[in-house]
MDTraj code that builds the backbone (N, CA, C; nanometers):
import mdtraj as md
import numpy as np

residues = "UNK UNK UNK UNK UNK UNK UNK UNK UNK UNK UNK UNK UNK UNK UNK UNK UNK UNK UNK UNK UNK UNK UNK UNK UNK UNK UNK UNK UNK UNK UNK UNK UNK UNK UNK UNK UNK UNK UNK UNK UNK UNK UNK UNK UNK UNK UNK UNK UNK UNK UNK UNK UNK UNK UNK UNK UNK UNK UNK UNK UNK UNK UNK UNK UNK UNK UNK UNK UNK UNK UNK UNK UNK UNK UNK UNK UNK UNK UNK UNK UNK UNK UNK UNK UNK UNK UNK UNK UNK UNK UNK UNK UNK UNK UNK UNK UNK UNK UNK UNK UNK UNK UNK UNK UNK UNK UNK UNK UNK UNK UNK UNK UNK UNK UNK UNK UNK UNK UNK UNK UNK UNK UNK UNK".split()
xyz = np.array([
    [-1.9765, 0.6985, -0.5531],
    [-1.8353, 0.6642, -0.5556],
    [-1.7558, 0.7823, -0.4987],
    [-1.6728, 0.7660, -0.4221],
    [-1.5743, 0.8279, -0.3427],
    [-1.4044, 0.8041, -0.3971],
    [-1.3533, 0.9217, -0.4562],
    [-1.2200, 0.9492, -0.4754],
    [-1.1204, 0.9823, -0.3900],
    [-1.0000, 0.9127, -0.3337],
    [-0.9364, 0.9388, -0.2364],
    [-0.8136, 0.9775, -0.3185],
    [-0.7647, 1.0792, -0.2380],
    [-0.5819, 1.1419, -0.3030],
    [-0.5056, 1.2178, -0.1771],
    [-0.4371, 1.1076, -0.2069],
    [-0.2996, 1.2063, -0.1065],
    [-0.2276, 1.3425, -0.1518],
    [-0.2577, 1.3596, -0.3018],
    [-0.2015, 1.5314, -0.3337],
    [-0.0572, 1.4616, -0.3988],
    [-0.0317, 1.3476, -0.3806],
    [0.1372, 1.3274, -0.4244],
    [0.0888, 1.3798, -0.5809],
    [0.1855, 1.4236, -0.6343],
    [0.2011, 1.4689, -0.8072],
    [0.1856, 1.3018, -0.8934],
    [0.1915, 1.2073, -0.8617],
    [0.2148, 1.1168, -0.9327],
    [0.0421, 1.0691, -0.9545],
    [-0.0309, 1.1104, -0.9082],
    [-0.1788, 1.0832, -0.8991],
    [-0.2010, 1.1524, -1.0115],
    [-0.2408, 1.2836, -1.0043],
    [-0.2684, 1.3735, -1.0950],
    [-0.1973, 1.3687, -1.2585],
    [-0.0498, 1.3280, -1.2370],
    [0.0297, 1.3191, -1.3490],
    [-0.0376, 1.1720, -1.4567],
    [-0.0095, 1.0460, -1.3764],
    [-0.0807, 0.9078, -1.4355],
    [-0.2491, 0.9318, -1.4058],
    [-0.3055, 1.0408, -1.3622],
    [-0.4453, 0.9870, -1.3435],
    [-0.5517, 0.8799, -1.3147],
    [-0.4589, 0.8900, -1.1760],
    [-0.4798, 0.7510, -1.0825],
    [-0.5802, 0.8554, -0.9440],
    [-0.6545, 0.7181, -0.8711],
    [-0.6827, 0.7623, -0.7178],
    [-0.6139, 0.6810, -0.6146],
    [-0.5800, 0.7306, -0.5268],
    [-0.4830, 0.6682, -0.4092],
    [-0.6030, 0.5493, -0.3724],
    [-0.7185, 0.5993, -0.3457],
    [-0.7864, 0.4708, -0.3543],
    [-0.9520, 0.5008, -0.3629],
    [-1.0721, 0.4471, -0.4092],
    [-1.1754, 0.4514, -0.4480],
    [-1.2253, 0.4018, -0.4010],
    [-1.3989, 0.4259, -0.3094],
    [-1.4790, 0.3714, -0.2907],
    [-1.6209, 0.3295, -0.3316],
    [-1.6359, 0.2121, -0.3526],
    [-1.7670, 0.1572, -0.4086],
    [-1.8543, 0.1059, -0.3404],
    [-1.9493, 0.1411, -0.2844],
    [-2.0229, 0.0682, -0.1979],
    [-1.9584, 0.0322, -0.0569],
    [-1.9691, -0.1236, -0.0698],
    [-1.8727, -0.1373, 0.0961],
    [-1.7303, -0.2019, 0.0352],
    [-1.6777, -0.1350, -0.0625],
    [-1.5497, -0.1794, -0.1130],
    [-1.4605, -0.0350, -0.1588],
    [-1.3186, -0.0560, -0.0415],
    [-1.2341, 0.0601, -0.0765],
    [-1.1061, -0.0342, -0.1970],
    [-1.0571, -0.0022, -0.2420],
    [-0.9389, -0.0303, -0.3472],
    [-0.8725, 0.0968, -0.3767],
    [-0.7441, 0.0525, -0.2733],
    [-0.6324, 0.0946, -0.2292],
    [-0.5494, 0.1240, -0.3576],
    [-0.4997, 0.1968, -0.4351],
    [-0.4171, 0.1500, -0.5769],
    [-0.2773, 0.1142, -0.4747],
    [-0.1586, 0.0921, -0.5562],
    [-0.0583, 0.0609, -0.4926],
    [0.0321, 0.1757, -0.4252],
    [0.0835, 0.1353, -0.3107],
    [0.1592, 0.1892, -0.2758],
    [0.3202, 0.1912, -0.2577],
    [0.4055, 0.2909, -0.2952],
    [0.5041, 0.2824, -0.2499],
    [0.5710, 0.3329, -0.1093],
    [0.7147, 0.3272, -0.0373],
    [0.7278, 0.3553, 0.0621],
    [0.7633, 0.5277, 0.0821],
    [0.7326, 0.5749, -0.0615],
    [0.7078, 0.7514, -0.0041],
    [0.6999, 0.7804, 0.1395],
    [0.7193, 0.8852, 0.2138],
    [0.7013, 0.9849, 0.3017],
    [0.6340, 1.0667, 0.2206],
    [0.5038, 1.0710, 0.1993],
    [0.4075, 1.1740, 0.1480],
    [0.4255, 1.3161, 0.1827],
    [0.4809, 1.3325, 0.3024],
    [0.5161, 1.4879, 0.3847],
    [0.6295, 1.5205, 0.3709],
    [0.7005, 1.4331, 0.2832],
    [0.8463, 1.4851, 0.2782],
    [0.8728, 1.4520, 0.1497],
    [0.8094, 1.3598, 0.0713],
    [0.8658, 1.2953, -0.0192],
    [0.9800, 1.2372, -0.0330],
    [1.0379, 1.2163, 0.0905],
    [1.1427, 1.1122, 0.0609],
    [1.1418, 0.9735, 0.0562],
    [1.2095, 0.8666, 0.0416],
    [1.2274, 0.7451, 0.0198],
    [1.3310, 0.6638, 0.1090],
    [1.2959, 0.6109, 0.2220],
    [1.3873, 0.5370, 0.2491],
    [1.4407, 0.4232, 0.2252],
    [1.5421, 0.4315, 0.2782],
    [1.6419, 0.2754, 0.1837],
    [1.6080, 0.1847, 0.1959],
    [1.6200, 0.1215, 0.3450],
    [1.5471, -0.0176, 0.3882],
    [1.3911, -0.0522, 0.3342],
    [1.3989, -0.1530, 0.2657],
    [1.2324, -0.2028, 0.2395],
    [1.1359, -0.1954, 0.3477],
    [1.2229, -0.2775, 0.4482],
    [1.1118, -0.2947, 0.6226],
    [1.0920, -0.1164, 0.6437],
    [1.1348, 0.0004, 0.6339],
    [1.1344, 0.0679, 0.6093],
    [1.0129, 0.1190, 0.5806],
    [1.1036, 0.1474, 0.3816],
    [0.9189, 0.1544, 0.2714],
    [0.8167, 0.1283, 0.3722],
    [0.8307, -0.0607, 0.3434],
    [0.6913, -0.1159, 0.3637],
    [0.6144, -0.0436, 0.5127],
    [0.6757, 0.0142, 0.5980],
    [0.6141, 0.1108, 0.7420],
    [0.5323, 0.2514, 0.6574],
    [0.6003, 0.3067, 0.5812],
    [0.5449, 0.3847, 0.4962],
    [0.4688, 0.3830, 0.3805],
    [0.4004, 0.2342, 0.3114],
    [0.3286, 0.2033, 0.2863],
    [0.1820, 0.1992, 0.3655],
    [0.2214, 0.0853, 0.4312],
    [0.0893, 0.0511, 0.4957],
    [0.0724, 0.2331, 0.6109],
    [0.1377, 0.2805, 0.6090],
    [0.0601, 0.4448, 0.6668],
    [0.0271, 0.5020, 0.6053],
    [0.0348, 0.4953, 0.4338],
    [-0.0415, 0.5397, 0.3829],
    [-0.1695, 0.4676, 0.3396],
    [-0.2010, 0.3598, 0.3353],
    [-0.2867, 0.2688, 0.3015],
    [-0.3860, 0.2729, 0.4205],
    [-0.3769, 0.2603, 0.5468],
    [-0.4338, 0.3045, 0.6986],
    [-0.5096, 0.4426, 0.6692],
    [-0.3917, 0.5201, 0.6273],
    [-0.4572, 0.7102, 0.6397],
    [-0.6054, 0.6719, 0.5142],
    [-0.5725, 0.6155, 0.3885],
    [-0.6806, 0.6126, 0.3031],
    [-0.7593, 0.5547, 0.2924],
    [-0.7311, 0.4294, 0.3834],
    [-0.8584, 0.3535, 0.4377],
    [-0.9693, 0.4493, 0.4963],
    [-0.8625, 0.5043, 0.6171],
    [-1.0029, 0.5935, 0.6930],
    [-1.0246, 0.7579, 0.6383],
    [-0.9780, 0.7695, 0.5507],
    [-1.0441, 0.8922, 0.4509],
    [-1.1639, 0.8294, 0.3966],
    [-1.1761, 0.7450, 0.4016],
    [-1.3202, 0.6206, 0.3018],
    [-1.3979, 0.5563, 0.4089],
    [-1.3844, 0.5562, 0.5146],
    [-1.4729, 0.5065, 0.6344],
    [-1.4052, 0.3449, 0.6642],
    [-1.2951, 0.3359, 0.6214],
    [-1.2515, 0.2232, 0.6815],
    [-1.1358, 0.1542, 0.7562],
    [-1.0907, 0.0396, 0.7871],
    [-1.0186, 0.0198, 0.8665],
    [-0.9267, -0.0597, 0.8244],
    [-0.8020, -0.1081, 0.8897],
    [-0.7154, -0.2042, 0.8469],
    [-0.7843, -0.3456, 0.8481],
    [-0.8732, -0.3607, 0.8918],
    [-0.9169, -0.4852, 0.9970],
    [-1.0200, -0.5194, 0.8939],
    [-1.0433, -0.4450, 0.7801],
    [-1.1717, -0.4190, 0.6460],
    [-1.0538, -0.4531, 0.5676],
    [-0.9758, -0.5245, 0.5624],
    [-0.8812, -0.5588, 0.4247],
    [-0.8748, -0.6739, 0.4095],
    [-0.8974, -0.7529, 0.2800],
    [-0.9912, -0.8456, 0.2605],
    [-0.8417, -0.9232, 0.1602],
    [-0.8018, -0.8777, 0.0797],
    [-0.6886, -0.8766, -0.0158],
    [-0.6117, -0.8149, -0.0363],
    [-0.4174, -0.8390, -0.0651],
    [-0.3219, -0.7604, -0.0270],
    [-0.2242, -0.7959, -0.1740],
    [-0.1716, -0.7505, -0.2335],
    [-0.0988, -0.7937, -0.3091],
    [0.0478, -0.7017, -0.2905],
    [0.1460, -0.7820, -0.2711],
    [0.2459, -0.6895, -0.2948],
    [0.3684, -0.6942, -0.4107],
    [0.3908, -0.6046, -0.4503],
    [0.5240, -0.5937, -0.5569],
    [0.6574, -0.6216, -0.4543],
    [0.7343, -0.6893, -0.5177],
    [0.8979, -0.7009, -0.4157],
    [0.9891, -0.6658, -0.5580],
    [1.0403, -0.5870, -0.5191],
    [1.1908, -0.6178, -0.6715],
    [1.3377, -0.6999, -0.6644],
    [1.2945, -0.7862, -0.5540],
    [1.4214, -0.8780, -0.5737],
    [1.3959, -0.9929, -0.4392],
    [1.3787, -1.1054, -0.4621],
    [1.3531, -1.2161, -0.4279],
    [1.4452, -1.1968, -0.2565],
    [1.5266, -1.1599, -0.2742],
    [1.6423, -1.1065, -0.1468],
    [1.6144, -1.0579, -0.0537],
    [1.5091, -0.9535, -0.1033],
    [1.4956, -0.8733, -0.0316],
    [1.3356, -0.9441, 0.0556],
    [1.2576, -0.9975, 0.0330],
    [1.1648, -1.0607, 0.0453],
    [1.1883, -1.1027, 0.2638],
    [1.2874, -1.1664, 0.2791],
    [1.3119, -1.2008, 0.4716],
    [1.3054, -1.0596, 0.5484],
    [1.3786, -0.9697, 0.5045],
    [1.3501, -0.8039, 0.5765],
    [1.2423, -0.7670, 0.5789],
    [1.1606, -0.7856, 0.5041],
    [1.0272, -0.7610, 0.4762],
    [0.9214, -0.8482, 0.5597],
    [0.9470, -0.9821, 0.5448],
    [0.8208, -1.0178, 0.6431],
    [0.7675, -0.9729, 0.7367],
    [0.8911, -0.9456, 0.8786],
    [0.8356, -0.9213, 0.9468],
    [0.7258, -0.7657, 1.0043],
    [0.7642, -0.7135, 0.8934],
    [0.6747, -0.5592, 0.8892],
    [0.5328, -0.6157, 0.8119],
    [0.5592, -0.6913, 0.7610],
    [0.4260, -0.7548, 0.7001],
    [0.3017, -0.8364, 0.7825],
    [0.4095, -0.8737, 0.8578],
    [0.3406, -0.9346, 0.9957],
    [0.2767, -0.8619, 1.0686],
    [0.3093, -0.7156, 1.1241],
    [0.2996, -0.6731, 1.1837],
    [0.1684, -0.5731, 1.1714],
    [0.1783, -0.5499, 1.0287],
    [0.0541, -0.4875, 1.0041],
    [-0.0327, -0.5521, 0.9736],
    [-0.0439, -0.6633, 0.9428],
    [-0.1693, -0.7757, 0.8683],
    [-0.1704, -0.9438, 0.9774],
    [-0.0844, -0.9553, 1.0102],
    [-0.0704, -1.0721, 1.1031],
    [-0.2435, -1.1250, 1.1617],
    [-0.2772, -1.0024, 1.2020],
    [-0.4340, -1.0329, 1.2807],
    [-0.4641, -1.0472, 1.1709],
    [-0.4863, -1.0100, 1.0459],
    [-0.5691, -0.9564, 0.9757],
    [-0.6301, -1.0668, 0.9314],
    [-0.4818, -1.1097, 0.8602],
    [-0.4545, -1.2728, 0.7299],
    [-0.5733, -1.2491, 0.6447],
    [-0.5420, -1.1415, 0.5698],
    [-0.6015, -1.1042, 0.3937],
    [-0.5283, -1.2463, 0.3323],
    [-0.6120, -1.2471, 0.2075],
    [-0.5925, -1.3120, 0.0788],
    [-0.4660, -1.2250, 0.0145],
    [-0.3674, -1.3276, 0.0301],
    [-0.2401, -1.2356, -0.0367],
    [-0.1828, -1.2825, -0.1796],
    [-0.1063, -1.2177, -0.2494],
    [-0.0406, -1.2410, -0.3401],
    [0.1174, -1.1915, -0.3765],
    [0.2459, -1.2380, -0.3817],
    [0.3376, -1.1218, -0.3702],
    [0.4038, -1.1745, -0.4905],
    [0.4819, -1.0792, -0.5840],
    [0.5175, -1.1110, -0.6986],
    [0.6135, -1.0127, -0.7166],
    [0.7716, -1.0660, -0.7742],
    [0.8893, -1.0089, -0.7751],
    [0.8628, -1.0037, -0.9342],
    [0.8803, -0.8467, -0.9214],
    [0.8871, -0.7813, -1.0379],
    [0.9678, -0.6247, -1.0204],
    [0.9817, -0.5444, -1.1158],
    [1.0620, -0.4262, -1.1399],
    [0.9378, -0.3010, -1.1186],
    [1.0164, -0.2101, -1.0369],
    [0.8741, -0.1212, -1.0240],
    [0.9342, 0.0358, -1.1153],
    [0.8631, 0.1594, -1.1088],
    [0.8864, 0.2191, -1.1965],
    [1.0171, 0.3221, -1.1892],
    [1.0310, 0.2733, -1.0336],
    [1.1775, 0.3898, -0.9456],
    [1.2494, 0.2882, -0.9629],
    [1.4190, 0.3531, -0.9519],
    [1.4822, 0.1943, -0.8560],
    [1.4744, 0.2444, -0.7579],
    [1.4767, 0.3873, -0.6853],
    [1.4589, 0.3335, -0.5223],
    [1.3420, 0.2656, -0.4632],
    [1.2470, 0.2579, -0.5675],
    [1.0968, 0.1821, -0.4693],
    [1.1481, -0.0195, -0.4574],
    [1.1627, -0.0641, -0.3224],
    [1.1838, -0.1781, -0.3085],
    [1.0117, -0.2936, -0.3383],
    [0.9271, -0.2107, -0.2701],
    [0.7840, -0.2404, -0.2748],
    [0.6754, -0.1915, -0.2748],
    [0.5587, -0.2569, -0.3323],
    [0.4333, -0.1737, -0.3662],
    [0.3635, -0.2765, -0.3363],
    [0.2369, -0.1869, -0.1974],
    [0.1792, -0.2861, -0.1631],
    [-0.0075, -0.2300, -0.2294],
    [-0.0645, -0.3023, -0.2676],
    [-0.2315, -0.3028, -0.2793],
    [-0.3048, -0.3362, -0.2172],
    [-0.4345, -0.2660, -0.1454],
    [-0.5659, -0.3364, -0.0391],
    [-0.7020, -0.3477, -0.1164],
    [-0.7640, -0.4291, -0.1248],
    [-0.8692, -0.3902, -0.1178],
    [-0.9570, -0.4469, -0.0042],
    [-0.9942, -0.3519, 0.0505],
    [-1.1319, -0.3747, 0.1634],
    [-1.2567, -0.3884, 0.1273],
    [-1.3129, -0.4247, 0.2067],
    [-1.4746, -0.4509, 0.2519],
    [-1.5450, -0.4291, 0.3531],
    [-1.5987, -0.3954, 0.3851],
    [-1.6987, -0.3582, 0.4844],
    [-1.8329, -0.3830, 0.4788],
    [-1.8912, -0.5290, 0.5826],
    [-2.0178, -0.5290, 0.5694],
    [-2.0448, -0.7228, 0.6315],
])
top = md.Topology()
chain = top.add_chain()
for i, resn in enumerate(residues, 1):
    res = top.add_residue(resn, chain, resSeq=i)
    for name in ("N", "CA", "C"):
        top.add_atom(name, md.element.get_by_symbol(name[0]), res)
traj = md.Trajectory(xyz[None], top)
């Protein structure tokens, strides 16, 4: 088993891994739209969600894998509204892909986080 961490403080603090590998299966934990190198947060969700899936990409291939190895996607939204800005960045990174998705409007633990997205891959 393989432990992946981006170094953000929020790993170490909840004692989480950015994402874990098992065999030919990575699991992505969730992401928010952090700037990991800056730690900032931008406003726009379509935004976030660009800074999600770059971090989800970078930890794929810290684990030997690819976007194109993502099998299932779940994402957090915090307001039903916000959900049309968002597609099309959703598209854009998964469109080829068409994972098994799930998206569910709920409250996340910031208010600036609009969304949190989850992968898990496969390879094989």
């Amino acid at each position: 088993m393989k432990r992946i961490s981006t170094g953000s403080p929020f790993e170490a603090t909840m004692g989480y891994s950015r994402a874990v590998v098992k065999g030919p299966w990575c699991f992505v934990s969730g992401v928010t739209g952090y700037d990991y190198a800056t730690m900032a947060m931008p406003e726009d969700i379509a935004a976030q969600a660009r800074n999600c899936f770059a971090t989800i990409r970078w930890a794929l291939a810290e684990g030997g894998f690819e976007m194109g190895d993502i099998v299932r996607v779940q994402y957090t939204v915090t307001d039903a509204a916000l959900v049309e800005a968002l597609v099309p960045t959703l598209g854009e990174a998964l469109g080829d892909i068409r994972p098994a998705a799930t998206m569910v409007i709920a409250g996340l633990i910031r208010p600036e986080m609009k969304v949190e997205i989850e992968v898990t891959a496969f390879k094989g």
